[in-house]
C-alpha positions as CSV (number, residue, x, y, z in Angstrom):
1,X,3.1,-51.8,19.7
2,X,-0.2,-49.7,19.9
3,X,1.6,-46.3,19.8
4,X,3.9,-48.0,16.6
5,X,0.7,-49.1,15.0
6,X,-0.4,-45.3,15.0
7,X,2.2,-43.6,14.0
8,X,2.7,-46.1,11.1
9,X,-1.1,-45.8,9.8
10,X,-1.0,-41.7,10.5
11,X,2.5,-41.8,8.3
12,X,0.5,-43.6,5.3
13,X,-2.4,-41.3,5.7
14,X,-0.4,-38.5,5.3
15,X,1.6,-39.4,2.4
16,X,-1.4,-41.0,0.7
17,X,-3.1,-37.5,1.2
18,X,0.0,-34.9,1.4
19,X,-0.9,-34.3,4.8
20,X,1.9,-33.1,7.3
21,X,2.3,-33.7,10.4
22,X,4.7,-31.5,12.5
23,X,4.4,-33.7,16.0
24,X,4.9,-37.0,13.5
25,X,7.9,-35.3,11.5
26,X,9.2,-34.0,14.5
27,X,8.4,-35.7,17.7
28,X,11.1,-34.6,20.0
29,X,10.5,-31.0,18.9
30,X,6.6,-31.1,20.1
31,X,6.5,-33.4,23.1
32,X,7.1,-32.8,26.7
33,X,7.3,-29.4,28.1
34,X,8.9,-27.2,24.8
35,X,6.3,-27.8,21.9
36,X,7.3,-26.1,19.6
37,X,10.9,-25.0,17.8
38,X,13.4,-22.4,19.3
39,X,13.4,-20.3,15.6
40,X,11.5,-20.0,12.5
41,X,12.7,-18.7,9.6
42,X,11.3,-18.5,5.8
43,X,11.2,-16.8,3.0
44,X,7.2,-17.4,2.0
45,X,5.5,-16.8,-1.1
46,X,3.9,-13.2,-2.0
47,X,0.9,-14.7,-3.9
48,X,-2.5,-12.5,-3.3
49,X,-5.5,-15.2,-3.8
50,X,-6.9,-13.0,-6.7
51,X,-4.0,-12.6,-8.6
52,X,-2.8,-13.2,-12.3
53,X,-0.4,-16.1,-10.4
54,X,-3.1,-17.6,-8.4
55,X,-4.3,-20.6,-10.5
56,X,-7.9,-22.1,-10.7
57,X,-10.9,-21.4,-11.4
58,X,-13.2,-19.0,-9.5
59,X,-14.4,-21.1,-7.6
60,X,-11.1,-22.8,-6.5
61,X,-9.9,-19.5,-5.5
62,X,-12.9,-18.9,-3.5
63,X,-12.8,-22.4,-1.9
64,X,-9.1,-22.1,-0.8
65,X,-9.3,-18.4,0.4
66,X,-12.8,-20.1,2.8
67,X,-10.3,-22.1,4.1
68,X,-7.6,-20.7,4.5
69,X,-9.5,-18.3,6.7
70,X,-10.7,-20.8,8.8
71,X,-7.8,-22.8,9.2
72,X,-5.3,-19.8,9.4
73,X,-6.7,-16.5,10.5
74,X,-7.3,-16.7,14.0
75,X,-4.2,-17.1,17.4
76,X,-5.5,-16.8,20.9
77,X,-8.9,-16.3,19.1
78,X,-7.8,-13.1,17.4
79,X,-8.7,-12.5,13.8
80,X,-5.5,-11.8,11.8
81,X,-6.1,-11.7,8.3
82,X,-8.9,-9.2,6.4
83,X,-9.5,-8.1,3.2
84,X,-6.9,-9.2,0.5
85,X,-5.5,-12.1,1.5
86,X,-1.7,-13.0,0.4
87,X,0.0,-16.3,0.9
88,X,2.9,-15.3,3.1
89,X,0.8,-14.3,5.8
90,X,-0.6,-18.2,5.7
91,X,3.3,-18.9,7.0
92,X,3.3,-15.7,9.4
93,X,0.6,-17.4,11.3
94,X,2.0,-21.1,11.2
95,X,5.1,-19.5,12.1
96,X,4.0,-18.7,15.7
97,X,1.8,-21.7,15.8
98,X,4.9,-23.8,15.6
99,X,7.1,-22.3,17.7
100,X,7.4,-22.6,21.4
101,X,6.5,-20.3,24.0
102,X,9.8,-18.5,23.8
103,X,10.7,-18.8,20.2
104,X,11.9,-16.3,17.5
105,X,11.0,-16.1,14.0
106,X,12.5,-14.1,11.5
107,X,11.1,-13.7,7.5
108,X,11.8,-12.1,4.8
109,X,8.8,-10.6,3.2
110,X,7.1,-8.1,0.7
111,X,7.4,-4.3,1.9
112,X,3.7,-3.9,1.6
113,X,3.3,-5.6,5.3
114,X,4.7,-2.6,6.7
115,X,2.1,-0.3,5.4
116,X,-0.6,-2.3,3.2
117,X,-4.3,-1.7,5.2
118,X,-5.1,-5.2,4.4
119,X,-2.7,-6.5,6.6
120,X,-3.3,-4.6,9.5
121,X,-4.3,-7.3,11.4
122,X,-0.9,-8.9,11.5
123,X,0.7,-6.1,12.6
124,X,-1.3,-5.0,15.2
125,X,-1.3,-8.7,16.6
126,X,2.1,-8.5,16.6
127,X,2.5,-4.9,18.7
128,X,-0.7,-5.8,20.9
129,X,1.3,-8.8,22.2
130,X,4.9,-7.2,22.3
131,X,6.1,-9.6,19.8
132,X,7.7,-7.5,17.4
133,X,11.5,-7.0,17.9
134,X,12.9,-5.3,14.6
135,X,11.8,-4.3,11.2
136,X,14.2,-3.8,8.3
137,X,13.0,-2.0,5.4
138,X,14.8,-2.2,2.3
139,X,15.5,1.0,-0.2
140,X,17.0,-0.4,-2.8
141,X,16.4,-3.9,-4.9
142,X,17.3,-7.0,-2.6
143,X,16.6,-9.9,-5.4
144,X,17.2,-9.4,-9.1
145,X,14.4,-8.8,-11.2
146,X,11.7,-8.6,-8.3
147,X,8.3,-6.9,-9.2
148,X,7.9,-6.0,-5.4
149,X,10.6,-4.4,-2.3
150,X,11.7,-6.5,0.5
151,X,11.6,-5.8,3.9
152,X,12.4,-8.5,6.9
153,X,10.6,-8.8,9.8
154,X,11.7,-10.6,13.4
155,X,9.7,-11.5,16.4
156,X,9.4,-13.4,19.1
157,X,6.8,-14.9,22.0
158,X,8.7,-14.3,24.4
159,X,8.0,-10.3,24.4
160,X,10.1,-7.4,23.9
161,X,10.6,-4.1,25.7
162,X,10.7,-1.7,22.3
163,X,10.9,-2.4,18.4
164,X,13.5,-1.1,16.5
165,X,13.2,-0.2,12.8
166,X,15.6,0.0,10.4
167,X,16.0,2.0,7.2
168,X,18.5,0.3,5.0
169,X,20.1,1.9,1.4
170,X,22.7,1.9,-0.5
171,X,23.8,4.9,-2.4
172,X,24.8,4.0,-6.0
173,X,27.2,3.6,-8.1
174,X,29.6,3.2,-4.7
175,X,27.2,0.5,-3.2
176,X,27.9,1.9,0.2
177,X,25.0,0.9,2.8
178,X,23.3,3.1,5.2
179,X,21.2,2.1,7.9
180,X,19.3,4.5,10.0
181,X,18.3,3.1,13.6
182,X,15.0,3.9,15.3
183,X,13.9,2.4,18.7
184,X,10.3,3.2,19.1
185,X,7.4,1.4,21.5
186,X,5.0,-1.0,20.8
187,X,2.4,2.2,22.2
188,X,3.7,4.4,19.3
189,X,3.4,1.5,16.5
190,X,-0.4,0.9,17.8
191,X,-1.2,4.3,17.8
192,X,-0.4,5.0,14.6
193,X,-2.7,5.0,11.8
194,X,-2.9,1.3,10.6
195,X,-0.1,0.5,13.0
196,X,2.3,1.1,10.1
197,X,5.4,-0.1,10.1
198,X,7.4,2.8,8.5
199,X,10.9,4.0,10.2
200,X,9.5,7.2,10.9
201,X,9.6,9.2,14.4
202,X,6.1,9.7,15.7
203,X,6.9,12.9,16.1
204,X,4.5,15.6,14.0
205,X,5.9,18.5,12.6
206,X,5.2,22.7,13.6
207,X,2.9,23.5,11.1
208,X,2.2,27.5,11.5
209,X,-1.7,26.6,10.3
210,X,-4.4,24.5,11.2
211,X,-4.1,21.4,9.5
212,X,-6.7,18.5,8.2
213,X,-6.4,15.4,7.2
214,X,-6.8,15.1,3.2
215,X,-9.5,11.7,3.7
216,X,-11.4,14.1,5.7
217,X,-12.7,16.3,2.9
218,X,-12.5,13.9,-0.1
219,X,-13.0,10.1,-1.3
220,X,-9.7,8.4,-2.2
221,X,-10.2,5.7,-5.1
222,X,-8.2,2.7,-7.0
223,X,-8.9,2.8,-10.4
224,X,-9.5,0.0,-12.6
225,X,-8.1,-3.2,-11.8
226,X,-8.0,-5.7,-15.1
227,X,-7.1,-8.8,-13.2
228,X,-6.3,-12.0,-14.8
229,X,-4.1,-10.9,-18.4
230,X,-7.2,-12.1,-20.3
231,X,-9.4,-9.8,-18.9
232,X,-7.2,-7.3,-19.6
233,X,-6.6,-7.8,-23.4
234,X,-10.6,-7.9,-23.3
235,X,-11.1,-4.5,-21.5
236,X,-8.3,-2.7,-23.0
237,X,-8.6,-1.5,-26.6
238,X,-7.0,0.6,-29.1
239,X,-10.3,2.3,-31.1
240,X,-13.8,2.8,-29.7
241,X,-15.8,0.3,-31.1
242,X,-18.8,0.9,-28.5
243,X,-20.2,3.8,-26.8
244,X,-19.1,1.5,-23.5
245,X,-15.2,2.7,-24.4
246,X,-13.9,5.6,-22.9
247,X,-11.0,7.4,-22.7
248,X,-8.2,5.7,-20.4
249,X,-5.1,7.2,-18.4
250,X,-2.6,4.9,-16.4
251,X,-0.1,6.6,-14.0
252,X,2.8,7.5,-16.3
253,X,0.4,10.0,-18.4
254,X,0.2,12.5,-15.4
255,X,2.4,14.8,-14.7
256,X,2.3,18.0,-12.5
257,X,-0.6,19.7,-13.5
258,X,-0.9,17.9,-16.7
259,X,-2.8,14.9,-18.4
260,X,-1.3,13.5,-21.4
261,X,-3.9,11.3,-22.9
262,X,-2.0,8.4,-25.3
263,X,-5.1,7.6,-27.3
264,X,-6.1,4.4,-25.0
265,X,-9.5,3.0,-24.8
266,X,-11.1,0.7,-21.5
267,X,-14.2,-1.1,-22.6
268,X,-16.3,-0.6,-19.3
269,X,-18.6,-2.8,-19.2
270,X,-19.3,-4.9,-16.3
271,X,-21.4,-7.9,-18.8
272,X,-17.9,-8.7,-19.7
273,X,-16.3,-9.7,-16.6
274,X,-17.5,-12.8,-15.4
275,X,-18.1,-13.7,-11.7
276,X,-15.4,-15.9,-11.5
277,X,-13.1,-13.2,-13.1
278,X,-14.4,-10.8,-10.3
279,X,-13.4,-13.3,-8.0
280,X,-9.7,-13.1,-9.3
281,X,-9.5,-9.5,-8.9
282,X,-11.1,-7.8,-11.7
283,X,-13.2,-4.9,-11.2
284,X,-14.7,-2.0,-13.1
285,X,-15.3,-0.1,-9.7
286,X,-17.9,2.5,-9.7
287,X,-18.9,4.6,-12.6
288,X,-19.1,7.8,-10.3
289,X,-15.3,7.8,-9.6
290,X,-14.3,8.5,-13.3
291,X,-17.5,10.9,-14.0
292,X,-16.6,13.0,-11.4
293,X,-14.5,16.1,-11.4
294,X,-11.3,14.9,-9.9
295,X,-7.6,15.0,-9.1
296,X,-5.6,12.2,-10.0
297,X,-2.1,11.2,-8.9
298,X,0.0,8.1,-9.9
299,X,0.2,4.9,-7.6
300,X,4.3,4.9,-8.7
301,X,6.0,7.3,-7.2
302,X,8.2,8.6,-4.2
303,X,5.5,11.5,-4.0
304,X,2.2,12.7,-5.1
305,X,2.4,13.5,-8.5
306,X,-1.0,15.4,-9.3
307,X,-2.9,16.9,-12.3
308,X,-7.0,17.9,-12.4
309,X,-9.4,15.9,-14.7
310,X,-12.4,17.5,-15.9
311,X,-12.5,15.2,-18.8
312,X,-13.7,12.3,-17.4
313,X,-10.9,9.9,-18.2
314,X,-11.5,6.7,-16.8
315,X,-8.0,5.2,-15.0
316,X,-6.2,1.9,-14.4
317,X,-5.5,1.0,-11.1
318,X,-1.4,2.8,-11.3
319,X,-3.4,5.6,-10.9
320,X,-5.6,6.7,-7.8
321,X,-8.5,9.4,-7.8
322,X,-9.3,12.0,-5.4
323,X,-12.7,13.4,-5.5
324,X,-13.9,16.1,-3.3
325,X,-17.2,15.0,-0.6
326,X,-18.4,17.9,-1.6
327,X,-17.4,19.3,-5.2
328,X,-15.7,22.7,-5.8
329,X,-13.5,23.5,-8.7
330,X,-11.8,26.1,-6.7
331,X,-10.7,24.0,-3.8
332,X,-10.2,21.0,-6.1
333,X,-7.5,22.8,-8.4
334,X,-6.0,24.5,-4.9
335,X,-5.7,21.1,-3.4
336,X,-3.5,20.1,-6.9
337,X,-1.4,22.8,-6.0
338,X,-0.5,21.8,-2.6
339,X,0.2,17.9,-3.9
340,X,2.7,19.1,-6.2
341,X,4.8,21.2,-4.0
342,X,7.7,20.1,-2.4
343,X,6.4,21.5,1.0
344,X,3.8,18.4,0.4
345,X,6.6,16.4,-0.2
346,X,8.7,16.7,2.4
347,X,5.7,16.1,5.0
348,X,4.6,13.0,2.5
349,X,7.9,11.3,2.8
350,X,8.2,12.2,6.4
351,X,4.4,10.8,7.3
352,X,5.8,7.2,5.4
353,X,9.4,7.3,5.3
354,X,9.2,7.0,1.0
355,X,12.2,7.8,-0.9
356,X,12.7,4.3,-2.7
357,X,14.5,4.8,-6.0
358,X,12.6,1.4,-7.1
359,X,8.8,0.8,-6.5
360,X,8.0,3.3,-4.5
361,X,4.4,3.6,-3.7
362,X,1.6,6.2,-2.6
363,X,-0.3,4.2,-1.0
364,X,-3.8,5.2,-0.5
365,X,-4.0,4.5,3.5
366,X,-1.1,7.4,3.6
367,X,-2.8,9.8,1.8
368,X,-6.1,10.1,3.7
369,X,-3.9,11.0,6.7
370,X,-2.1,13.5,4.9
371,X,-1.8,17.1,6.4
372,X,-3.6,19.4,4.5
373,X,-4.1,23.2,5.4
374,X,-7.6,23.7,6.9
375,X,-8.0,26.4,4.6
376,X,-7.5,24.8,1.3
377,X,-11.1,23.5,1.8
378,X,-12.7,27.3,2.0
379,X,-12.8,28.6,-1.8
380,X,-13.8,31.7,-0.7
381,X,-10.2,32.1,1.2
382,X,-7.9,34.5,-0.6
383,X,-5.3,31.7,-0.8
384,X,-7.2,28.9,-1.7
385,X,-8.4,31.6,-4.9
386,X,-5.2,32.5,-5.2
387,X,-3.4,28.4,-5.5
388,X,-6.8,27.8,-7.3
389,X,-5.6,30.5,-10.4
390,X,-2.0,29.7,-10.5
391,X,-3.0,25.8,-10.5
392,X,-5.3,26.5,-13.5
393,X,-3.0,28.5,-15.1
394,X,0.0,25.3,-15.1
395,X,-3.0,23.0,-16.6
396,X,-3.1,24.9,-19.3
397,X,0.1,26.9,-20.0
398,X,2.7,25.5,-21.7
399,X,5.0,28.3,-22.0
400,X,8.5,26.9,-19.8
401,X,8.9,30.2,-18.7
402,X,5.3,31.1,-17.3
403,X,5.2,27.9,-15.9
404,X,8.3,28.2,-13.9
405,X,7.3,31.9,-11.9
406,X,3.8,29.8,-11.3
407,X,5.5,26.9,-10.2
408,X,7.7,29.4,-7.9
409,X,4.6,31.6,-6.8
410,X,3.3,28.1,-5.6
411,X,5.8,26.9,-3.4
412,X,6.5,30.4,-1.9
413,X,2.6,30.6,-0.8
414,X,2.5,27.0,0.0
415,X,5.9,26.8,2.5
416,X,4.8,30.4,3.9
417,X,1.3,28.8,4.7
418,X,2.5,25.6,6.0
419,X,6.2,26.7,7.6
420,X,5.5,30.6,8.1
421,X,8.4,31.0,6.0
422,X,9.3,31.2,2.3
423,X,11.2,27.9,1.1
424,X,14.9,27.9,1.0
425,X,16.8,27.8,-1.5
């Protein structure tokens, strides 16, 4: 009668308040020795807490992200979530929680969990324990009309010897699906930079020079993000009306080697984003990124895509910057060179497995690892001059024919640098 008395009043509670209870819904699941389900599967929400579809006011977003992190970051007292926060890793965690001591889970889920820095935590959690079983990464569109790629993800407590990862595509217009198979350790994943996901072999390539990483030798910055669309139609504007508007690129006006500015304005100004508008996503970033001589590539694409701006454009976040530690227009230009060659390329989409026809991404985290000849960073070397003239040269010629031999001289240099061999053709 006691133990009927509780579970009536605890029942009332909860649909009085929305509360649920897994041991009340599902008492034979959680009592006595298994605790927990055999399998888990969803498919959870991608919702970022500072996004145009989170709802609320600032301070709403602020007071459910608190708790959320308090309620749902931490397993076996290790912190799982950092920086941006998305919904779907909410269910990752209450995933495990409710699932036994042997179970399996499997969710689909937004591609950005195999690579995305913020959700490092996740994945290392996952690895660190020997969790993680497979990975399926997704070329092509899964669901009709979505604005992000899929990939699905399987695990379970019980532990696993290896992890295999799976690169699925299918090769249009015959809709015939390929899947390349790679076992690798949860060792390899961990030692990886970010403990990326990516069905790539571990493997690093002959490179017949000394080789740096790019994030060594410059700063790698997100442009401007608008946030919340009324922000947006507030920053964005078609005329200067104030000496606060400057000139604006997004990604799809750069090219290789070129800038084509479409007459758009940013009003930057940071009186006119308030702090709960910050705390939705919105920010101006720093002035010094956009001031500074830079290269800037586009967020959208399978590769780097790369032109020089000495014009101080300022940019929207589909576009990322790249500004030397220490500034030289010589090695700057060389550097554009290198990004735009298909030598770069190839060791690009080999470092993170990108040649998504939809949404593919160069993601930030991938490109301060990339290999970059050592002496790209010397201007006084004869090839970084050399790069540095032809690169110029592309910025400013825009004779097809010209262009092309530059084009050529660059890739031959480039792949003979890199390969110790010309390119093939």
């Amino acid at each position: 009668e006691k133990h009927r008395r509780w579970r009536n009043t605890a029942t009332a509670v909860s649909i009085a308040e929305r509360f649920f209870h897994w041991e009340l819904e599902f008492p034979d699941v959680f009592t006595g020795e298994r605790g927990g389900f055999d399998a888990v599967f969803g498919n959870p929400p991608y919702v970022a807490m500072y996004s145009r579809e989170s709802v609320g006011t600032g301070d709403d977003v602020s007071a459910h992200k608190n708790y959320y992190l308090s309620q749902f970051s931490r397993i076996d007292g290790k912190d799982l979530l950092g920086g941006r926060v998305n919904y779907f890793l909410l269910f990752i965690v209450q995933a495990m929680r409710i699932a036994h001591g042997r179970g399996r889970c499997c969710f689909v889920l937004p591609d950005t969990l195999i690579t995305n820095e913020s959700y490092e935590g996740v994945r290392r959690f996952l690895c660190s324990k020997r969790f993680l079983e497979d990975v399926w990464l997704f070329r092509n569109p899964v669901f009709h009309n979505a604005t992000v790629g899929t990939c699905v993800v399987a695990w379970g407590k019980g532990g696993t010897s290896r992890v295999t990862l799976h690169d699925v595509a299918d090769h249009d217009p015959s809709a015939i699906v390929s899947e390349t198979v790679l076992h690798v350790s949860h060792h390899d994943l961990l030692d990886r930079p970010h403990c990326n996901w990516q069905p790539v072999s571990n493997d690093a390539p002959a490179f017949a020079c000394a080789m740096l990483k790019l994030g060594d030798i410059v700063h790698i910055k997100d442009g401007i993000n608008p946030g919340p669309k009324a922000v947006r139609q507030r920053l964005l504007c078609k005329r200067p009306d104030s000496p606060s508007c400057k000139r604006l690129i997004e990604g799809g006006d750069i090219f290789p080697f070129k800038i084509t500015w479409n007459d758009k304005w940013v009003l930057y100004d940071p009186g006119v984003i308030s702090k709960e508008e910050k705390k939705k996503g919105a920010s101006l970033r720093q002035r010094w990124i956009f001031e500074s001589p830079k290269i800037v590539y586009r967020q959208t694409a399978p590769r780097p895509i790369a032109a020089v701006d000495l014009s101080r454009h300022y940019t929207l976040n589909s576009v990322h910057n790249i500004i030397l530690r220490e500034q030289n227009t010589s090695v700057l230009f060389a550097l554009c060179a290198y990004l735009n060659t298909e030598t770069c390329a190839a060791i690009y989409q080999g470092l993170t497995g990108e040649v998504r026809k939809v949404f593919p991404q160069v993601h930030i985290s991938s490109m301060r690892t990339l290999p970059v000849p050592e002496v790209l960073a010397n201007a006084d070397h004869p090839i970084t001059r050399k790069l540095s003239d032809l690169a110029r040269r592309l910025s400013n010629d825009n004779e097809s024919a010209r262009s092309s031999s530059a084009k050529d001289d660059i890739e031959r240099i480039v792949s003979e640098l890199v390969w110790g061999s010309p390119p093939s053709r």
